[in-house]
C-alpha positions, -999 to +999 in steps of 0.1 A: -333+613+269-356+635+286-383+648+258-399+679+279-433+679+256-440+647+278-426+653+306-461+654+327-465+618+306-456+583+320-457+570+283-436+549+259-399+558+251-391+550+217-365+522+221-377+508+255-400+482+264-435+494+282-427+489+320-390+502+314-404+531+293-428+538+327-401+535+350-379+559+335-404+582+328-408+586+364-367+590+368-373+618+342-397+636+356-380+633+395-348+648+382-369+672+362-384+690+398-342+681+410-333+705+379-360+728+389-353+730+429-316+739+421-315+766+395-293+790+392-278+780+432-240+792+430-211+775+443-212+789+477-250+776+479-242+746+470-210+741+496-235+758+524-237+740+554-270+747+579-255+731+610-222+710+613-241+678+607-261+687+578-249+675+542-249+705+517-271+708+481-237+697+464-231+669+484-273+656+481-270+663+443-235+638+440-254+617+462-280+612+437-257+605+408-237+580+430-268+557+438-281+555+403-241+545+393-241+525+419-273+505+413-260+506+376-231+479+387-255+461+412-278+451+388-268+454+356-232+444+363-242+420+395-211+433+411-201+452+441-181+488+434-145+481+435-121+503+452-112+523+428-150+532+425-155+539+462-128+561+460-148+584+434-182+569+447-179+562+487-183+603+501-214+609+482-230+573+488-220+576+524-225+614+528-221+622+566-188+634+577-170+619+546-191+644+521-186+670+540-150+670+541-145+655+502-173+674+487-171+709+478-159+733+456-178+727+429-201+747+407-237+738+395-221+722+359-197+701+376-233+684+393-258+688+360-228+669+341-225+642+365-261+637+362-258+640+326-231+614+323-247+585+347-281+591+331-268+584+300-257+548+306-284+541+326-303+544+295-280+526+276-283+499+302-320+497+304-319+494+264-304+458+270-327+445+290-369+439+287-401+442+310-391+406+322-358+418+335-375+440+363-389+414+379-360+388+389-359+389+420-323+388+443-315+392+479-323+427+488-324+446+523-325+423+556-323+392+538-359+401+522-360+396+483-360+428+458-372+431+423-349+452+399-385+473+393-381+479+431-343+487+429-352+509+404-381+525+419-354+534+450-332+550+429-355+580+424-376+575+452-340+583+473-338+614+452-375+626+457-373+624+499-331+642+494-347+670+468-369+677+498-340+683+518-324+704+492-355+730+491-356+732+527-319+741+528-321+763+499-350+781+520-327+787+548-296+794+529-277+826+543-255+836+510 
């Protein structure tokens, strides 16, 4: 998936057409600097709370996994999460009051293999599909149209502005 002698490239993947090869070149290299910014944090890092309306490291780093799942469904499925998938899903989409109390307790693996599992089908996904593909165009936000390149692009752009939040709390972090 993530070949670290290019990781400073936005090349071709082997197996992907150019613009998706691009695209998730950039998705490789944003959860790169994620990997990066929470090495070696331990479970009480990751559960820390700054104030009581902050959302902890563990709860930004499910977050991150639950968008890209979530945009998995949206546009490669063209479905909205069922309940059973909000139920696993909804804290970490939502964060807020509902990832504070629902998630916690668990250790940097438990995050790296979440990670690990979504990224996989999302590159199983994105080997179905061509260059074409990322341009349709659906309703999006506010009734504007979206590209599936721009849906895309959100997915790691959401976890580039959150991974600042994560090194500021890690900064401040009392344990």
């Amino acid at each position: 998936m993530q070949n670290m002698d290019n990781i400073y490239l936005i090349t071709d993947i082997p197996g992907y057409t150019p613009q998706i090869s691009r695209l998730l070149s950039m998705m490789n290299y944003a959860r790169h600097t994620t990997l990066e910014a929470v090495k070696g944090l331990a479970l009480e890092q990751l559960d820390e709370l700054l104030d009581p309306q902050s959302n902890s490291i563990g709860a930004l780093l499910l977050h991150f996994a639950a968008v890209e799942y979530a945009y998995q469904v949206v546009t490669f499925e063209k479905r909205e999460l069922t309940e059973e998938e909000l139920a696993e899903w909804g804290p970490a989409l939502d964060l807020g009051d509902a990832g504070r109390a629902n998630i916690k307790g668990h250790d940097l693996q438990f995050y790296l293999d979440k990670f690990e599992q979504v990224r996989t089908r999302t590159f199983d996904l994105f080997k179905t599909v061509d260059d074409e593909w990322l341009y349709r165009q659906e309703e999006f936000w506010y009734g504007k149209q979206g590209n599936h390149y721009f849906m895309w692009f959100h997915v790691f752009e959401d976890e580039i502005n959150h991974r600042g939040q994560i090194r500021l709390i890690r900064k401040r972090l009392r344990s």
